[in-house]
C-alpha positions as CSV (number, residue, x, y, z in Angstrom):
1,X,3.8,-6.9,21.9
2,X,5.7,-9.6,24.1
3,X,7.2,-12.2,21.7
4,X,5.9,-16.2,22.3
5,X,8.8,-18.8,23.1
6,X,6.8,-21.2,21.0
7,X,6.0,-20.4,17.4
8,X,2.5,-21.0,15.5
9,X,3.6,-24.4,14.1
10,X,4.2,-25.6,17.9
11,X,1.5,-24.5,19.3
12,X,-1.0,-26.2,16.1
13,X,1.4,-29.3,16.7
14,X,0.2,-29.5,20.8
15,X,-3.5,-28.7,19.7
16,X,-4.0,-31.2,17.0
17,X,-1.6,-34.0,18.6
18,X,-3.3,-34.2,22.0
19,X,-6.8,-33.9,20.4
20,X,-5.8,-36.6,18.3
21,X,-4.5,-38.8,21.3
22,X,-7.0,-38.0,23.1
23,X,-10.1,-39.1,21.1
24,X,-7.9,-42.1,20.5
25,X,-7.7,-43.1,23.8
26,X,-11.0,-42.6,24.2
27,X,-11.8,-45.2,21.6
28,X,-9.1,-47.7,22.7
29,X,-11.2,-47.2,26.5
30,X,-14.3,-47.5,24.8
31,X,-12.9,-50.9,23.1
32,X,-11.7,-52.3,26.2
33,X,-14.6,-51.6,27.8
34,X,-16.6,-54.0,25.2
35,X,-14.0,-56.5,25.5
36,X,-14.8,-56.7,29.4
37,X,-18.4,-57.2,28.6
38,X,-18.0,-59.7,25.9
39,X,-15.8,-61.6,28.3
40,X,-18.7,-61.4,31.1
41,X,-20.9,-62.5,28.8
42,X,-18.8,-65.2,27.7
43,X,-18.6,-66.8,31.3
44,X,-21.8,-66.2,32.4
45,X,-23.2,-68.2,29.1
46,X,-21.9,-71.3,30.5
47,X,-19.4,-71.7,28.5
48,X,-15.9,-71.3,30.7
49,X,-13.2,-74.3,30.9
50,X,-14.9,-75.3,34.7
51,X,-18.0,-76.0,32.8
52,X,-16.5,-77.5,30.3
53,X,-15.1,-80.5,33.1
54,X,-19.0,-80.6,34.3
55,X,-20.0,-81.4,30.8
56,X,-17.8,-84.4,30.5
57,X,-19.3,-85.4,34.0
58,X,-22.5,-84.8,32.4
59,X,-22.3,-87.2,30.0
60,X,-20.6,-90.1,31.9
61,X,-23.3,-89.6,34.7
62,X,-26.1,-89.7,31.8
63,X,-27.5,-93.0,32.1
64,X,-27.8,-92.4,36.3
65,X,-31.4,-91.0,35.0
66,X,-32.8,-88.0,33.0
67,X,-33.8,-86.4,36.1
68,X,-30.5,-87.1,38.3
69,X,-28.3,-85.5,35.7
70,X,-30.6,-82.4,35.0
71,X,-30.5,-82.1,38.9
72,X,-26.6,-82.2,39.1
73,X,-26.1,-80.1,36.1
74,X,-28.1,-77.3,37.2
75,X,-26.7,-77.2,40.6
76,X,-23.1,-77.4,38.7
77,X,-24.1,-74.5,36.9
78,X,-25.5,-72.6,39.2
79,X,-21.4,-73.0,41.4
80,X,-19.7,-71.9,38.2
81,X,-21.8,-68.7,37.9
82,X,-21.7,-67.8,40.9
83,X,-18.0,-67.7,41.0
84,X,-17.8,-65.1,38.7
85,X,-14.9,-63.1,38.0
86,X,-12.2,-64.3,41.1
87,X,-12.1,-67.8,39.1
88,X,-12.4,-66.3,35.6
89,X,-8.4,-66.1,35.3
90,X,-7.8,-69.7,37.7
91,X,-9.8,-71.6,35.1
92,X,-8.5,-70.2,31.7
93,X,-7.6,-72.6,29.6
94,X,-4.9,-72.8,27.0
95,X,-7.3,-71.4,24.4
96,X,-8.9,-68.8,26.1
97,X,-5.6,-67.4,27.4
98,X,-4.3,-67.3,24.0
99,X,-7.4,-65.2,23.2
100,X,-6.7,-62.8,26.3
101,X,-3.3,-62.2,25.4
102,X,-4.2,-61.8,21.8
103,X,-6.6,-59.0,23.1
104,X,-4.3,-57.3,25.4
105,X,-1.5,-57.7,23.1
106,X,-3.6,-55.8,20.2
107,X,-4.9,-53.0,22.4
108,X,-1.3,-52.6,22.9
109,X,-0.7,-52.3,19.3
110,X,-3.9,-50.1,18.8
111,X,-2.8,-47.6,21.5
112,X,0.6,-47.3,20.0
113,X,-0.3,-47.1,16.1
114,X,-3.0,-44.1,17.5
115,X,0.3,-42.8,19.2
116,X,1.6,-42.9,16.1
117,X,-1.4,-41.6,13.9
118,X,-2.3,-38.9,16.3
119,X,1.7,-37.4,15.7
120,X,1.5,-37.6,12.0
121,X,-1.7,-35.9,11.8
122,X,-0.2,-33.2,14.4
123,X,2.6,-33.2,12.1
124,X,1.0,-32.5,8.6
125,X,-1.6,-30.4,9.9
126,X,0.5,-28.0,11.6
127,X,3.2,-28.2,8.4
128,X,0.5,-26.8,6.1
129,X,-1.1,-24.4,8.5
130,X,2.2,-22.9,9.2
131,X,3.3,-22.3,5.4
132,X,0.5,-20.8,4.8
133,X,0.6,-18.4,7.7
134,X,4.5,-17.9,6.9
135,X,3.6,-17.0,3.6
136,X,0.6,-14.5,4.5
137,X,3.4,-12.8,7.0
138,X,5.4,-12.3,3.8
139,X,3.2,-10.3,2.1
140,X,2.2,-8.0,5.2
141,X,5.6,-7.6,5.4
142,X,6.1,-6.5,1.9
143,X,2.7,-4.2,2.1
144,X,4.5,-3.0,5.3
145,X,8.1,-2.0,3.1
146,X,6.0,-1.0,-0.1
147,X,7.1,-4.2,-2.0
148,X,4.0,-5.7,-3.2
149,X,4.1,-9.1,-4.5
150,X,1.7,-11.8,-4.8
151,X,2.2,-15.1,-3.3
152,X,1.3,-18.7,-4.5
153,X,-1.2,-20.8,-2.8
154,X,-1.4,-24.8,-2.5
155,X,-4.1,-26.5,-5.0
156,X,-6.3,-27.1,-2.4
157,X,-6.8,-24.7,-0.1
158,X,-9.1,-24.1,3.0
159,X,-12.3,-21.5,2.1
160,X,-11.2,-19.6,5.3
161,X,-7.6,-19.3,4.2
162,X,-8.6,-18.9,0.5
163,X,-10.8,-15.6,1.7
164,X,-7.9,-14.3,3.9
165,X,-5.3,-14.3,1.2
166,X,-8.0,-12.7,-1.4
167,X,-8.3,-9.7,1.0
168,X,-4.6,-9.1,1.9
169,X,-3.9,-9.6,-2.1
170,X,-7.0,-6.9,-2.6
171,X,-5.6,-4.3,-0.1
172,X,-2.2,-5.0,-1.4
173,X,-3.5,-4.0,-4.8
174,X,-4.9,-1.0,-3.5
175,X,-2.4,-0.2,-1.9
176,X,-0.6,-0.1,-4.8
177,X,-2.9,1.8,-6.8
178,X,-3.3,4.9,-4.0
179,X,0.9,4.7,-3.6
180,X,0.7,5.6,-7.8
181,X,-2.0,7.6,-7.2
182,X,-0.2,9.5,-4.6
183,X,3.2,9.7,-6.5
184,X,1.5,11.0,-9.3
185,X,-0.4,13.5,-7.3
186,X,2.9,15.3,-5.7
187,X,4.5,15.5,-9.2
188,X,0.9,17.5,-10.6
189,X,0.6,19.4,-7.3
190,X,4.3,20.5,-7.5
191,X,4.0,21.6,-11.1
192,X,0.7,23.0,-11.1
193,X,1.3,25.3,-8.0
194,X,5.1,26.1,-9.4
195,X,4.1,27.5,-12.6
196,X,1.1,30.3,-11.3
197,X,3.6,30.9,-8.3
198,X,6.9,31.8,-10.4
199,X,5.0,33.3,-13.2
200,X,3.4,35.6,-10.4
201,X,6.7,36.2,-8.9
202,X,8.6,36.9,-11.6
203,X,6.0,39.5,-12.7
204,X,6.0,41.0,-9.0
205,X,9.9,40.9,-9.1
206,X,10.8,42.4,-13.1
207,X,7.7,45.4,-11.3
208,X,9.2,46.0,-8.3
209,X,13.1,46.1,-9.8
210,X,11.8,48.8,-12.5
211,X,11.9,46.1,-15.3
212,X,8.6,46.1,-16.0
213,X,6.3,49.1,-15.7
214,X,3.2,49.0,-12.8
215,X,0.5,48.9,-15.2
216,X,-2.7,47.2,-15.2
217,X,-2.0,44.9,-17.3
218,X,0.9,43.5,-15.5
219,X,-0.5,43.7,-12.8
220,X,-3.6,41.8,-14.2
221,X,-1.3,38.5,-15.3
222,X,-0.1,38.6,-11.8
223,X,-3.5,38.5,-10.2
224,X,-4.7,36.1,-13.1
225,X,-1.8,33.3,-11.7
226,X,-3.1,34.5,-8.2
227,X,-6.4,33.2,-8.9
228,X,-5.5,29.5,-10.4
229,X,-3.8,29.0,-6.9
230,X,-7.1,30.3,-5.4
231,X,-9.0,27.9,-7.6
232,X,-7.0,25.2,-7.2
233,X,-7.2,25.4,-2.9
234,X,-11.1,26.0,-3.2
235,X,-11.3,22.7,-5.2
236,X,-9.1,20.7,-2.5
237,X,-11.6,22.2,0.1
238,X,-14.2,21.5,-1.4
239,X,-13.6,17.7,-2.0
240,X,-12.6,17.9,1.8
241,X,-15.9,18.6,3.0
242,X,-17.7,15.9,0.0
243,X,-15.3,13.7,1.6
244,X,-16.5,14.2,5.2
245,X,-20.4,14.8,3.9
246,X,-20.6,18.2,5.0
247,X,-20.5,19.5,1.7
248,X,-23.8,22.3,1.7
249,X,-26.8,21.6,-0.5
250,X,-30.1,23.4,-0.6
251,X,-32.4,21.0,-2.3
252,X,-35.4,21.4,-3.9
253,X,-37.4,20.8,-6.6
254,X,-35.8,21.6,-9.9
255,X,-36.2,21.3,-13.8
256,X,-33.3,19.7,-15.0
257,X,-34.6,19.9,-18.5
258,X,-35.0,24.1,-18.3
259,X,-31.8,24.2,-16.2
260,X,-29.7,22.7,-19.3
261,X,-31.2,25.0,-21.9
262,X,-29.6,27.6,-19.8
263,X,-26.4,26.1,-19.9
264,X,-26.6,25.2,-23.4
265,X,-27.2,28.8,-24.5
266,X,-24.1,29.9,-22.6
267,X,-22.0,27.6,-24.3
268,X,-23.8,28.4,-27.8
269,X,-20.6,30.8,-28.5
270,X,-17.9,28.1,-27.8
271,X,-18.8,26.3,-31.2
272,X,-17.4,26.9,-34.2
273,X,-17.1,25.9,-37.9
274,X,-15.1,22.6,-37.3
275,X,-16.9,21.9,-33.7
276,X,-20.5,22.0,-33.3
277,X,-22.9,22.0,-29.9
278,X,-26.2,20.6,-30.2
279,X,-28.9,19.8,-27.3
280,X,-31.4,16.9,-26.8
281,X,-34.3,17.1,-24.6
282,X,-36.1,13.9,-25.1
283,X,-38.5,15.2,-22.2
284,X,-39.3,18.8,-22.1
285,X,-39.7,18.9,-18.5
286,X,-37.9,16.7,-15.9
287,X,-38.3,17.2,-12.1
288,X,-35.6,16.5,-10.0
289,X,-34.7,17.3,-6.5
290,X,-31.8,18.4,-6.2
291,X,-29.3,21.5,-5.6
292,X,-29.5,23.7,-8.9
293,X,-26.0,25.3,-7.8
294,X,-24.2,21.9,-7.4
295,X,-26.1,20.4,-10.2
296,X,-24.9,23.1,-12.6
297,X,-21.9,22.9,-11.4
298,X,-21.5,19.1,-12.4
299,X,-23.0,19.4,-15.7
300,X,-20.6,22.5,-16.8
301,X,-17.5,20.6,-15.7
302,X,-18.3,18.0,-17.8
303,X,-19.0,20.6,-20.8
304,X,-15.9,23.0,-20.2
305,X,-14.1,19.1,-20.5
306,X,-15.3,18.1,-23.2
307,X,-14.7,22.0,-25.2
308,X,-11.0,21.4,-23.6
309,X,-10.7,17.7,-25.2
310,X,-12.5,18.2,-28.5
311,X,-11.0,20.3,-31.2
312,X,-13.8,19.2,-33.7
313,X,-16.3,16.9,-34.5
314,X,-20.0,17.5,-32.6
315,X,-20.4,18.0,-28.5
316,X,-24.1,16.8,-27.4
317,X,-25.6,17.2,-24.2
318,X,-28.4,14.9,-23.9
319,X,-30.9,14.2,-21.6
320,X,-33.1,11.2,-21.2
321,X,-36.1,9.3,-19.5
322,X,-35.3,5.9,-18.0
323,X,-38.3,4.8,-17.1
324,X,-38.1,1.2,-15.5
325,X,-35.2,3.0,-13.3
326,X,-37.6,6.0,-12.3
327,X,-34.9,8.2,-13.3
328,X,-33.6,10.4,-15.9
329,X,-29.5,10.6,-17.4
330,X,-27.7,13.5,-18.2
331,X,-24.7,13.3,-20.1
332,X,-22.5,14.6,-22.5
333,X,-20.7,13.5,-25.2
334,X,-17.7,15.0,-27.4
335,X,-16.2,13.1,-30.6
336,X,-13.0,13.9,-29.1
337,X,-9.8,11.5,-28.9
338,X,-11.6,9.4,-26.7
339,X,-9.6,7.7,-23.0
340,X,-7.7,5.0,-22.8
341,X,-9.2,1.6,-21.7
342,X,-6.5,1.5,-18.8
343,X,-7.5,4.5,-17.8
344,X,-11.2,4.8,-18.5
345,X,-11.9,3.2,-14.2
346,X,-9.7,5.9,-12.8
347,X,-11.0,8.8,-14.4
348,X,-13.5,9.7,-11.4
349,X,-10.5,9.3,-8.9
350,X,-9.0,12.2,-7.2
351,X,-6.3,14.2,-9.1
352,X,-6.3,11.4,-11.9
353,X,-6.1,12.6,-15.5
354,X,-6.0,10.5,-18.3
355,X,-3.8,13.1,-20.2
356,X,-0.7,13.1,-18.6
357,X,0.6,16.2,-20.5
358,X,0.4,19.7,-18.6
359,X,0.0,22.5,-21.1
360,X,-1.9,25.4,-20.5
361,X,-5.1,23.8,-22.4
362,X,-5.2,20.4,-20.8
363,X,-4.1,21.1,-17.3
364,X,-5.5,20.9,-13.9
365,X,-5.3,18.5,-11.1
366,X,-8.0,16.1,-11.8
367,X,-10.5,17.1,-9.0
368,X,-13.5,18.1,-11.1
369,X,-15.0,14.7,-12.0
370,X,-13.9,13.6,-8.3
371,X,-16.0,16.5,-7.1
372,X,-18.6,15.8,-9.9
373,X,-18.9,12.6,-8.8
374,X,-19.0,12.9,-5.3
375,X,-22.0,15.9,-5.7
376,X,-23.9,13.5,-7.6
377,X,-23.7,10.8,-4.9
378,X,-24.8,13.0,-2.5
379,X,-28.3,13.0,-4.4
380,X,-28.7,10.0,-4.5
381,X,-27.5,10.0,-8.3
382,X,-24.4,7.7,-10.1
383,X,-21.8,8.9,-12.7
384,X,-20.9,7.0,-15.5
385,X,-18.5,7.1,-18.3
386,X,-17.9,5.3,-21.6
387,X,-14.9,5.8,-24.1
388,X,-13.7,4.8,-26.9
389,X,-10.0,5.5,-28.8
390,X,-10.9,7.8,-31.9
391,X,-14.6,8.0,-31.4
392,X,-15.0,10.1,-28.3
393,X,-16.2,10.0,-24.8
394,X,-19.5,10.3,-23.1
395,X,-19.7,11.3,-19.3
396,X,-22.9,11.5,-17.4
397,X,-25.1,10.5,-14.4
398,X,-28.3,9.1,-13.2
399,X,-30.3,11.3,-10.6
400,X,-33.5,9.6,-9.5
401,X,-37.3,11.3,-10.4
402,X,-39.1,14.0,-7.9
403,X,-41.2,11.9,-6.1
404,X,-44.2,13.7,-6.5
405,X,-43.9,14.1,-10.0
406,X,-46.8,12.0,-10.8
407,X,-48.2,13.7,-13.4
408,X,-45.1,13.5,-15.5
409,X,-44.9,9.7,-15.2
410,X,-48.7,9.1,-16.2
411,X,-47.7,10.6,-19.7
């Protein structure tokens, strides 16, 4: 892009000066203009210094007869208007050209103070404008070098101006947020694929060097860390195509209530004497439609988390009616450690986890609630979660009624 001579604060300078000037010259016209007409009025009213003379004739002629001197006054009269404006300056008197001096010399004075007026206002305006330009430059150009600052804004401030620097401090701060998220993202991804690919290596290698014997149980750990790295690259697919809503779905109409027995029976050996599983069905039956694939999916992700998170206490999965809503919510909660409060926003983000640690146990890049979540939005649904330090965590979602399930609502 070519590169202006004049800067912003020049070019708002010429704008508001000679828009200034010029409605100020337009009101210094508009002034003389009256002062003409008063002046027109004022001689044709009779009452110039040449009538003046003809009054004092008047009243030494006034005993000549009432008639006479009506007669000659009129005639007098009718001379001094019709002379009009080629004697108006001849028979100025002292007084009246004080007066038109006075005038010309304040019009003067007028054009000069809007002179004046027009570049102070030029002046301020552009000042202010300007500065506040300069300073939202300053932080595009900090968003541009990955320094994000915020930047202080005058008391009063226009509401254009006021929106503009709300939106460049928003996509600064998200900005922000996705470079953290991103950091954080190569640091998991380069540790999670590391460990499966040199534990698969070193297994290949201690084989293949005679260290190890070929057995099928070797061979079985190496296909095991084989397998995370499949996992892992299905997931990432996966979320690619819920990103670009092509992800496949094969809807229908579905028993949410009967599909969660069958999920709660699978996980019925996963308790133990410290950690127990219990179901809740406030409605027996609950038509939905949705995907029964996808929709399993989403409610044993959120089970196999909270199993992973919760070494004991109770894991519930719940399911209820809202009935204002015309929907039902699923969720599941654990009396686990519970998420931070700084973290409890993020948790649906893309390879985001709220423990930070990467053991064996708690691993994993973060996509299953991202792909949870974007599964449920793609019927219709919303995902929510609510934590608290020490008490646990419950995750869920809101997936709206079958609409022909009339019968259900009547009862």
């Amino acid at each position: 892009m070519k590169k202006h001579k004049l800067s912003t604060r020049s070019y708002l300078f010429f704008i508001v000066f000679f828009s200034s000037l010029l409605v100020l010259l337009i009101f210094a016209a508009i002034n003389q203009a009256a002062i003409e007409q008063s002046l027109d009025r004022y001689w044709q009213g009779g009452m110039g210094p040449s009538m003046m003379g003809q009054g004092r004739s008047e009243n030494q002629n006034k005993g000549e007869g009432n008639n006479n001197s009506q007669g000659q006054n009129k005639g007098r009269g009718m001379n001094a208007s019709k002379s009009g404006k080629g004697l108006m300056v001849q028979n100025l008197g002292t007084a009246e050209k004080n007066l038109v001096q006075s005038l010309a010399r304040n019009t003067l004075i007028a054009i000069l103070a809007a002179l004046a007026i027009a570049l102070a206002i030029a002046f301020v305006v552009s000042y202010l404008l300007t500065k506040l330009i300069e300073r939202y430059t300053k932080l595009a150009q900090s968003i541009a070098q990955d320094e994000y600052q915020k930047i202080a804004y005058p008391r009063f401030l226009p509401r254009e101006f006021y929106d503009l620097g709300n939106s460049l401090e928003s996509m600064s701060n998200t900005l922000q947020e996705n470079e953290a998220l991103r950091r954080r993202l190569i640091n998991d991804m380069s540790h999670e694929l590391k460990n499966p690919l040199s534990s698969a290596n070193l297994q290949l290698e201690a084989m293949f060097d005679g260290i190890l014997p070929i057995t099928k149980e070797n061979v079985g750990q190496a296909l095991a860390e084989n397998k995370k790295l499949a996992v892992l690259i299905d997931d990432m697919q996966e979320l690619s195509l819920a990103d670009a809503k092509k992800l496949s779905l094969h809807k229908e109409k579905l028993d949410v209530a009967a599909l969660m027995q069958e999920l709660a029976r699978s996980y019925e050996n996963s308790s133990s004497e410290q950690l127990s599983f219990q179901l809740n069905l406030e409605p027996k039956i609950a038509y939905v439609y949705a995907d029964k694939i996808r929709i399993t999916q989403v409610i044993d992700n959120l089970l196999s988390n909270a199993f992973r998170y919760t070494e004991k206490g109770s894991i519930q999965l719940a399911l209820k009616e809202l009935k204002d809503q015309h929907a039902y919510e699923l969720s599941v909660s654990d009396s686990g450690k519970g998420i931070p409060p700084e973290d409890l926003p993020y948790i649906f983000e893309r390879f985001y986890r709220a423990d930070s640690s990467r053991s064996n146990k708690t691993g994993g890049l973060g996509l299953g609630l991202a792909i949870s979540k974007a599964i449920v939005e793609e019927h219709e649904g919303e995902m929510f979660a609510k934590s608290e330090l020490g008490q646990g965590t419950v995750l869920g979602f809101y997936l709206p009624k079958y609409a022909d399930d009339t019968a259900h609502l009547k009862n």
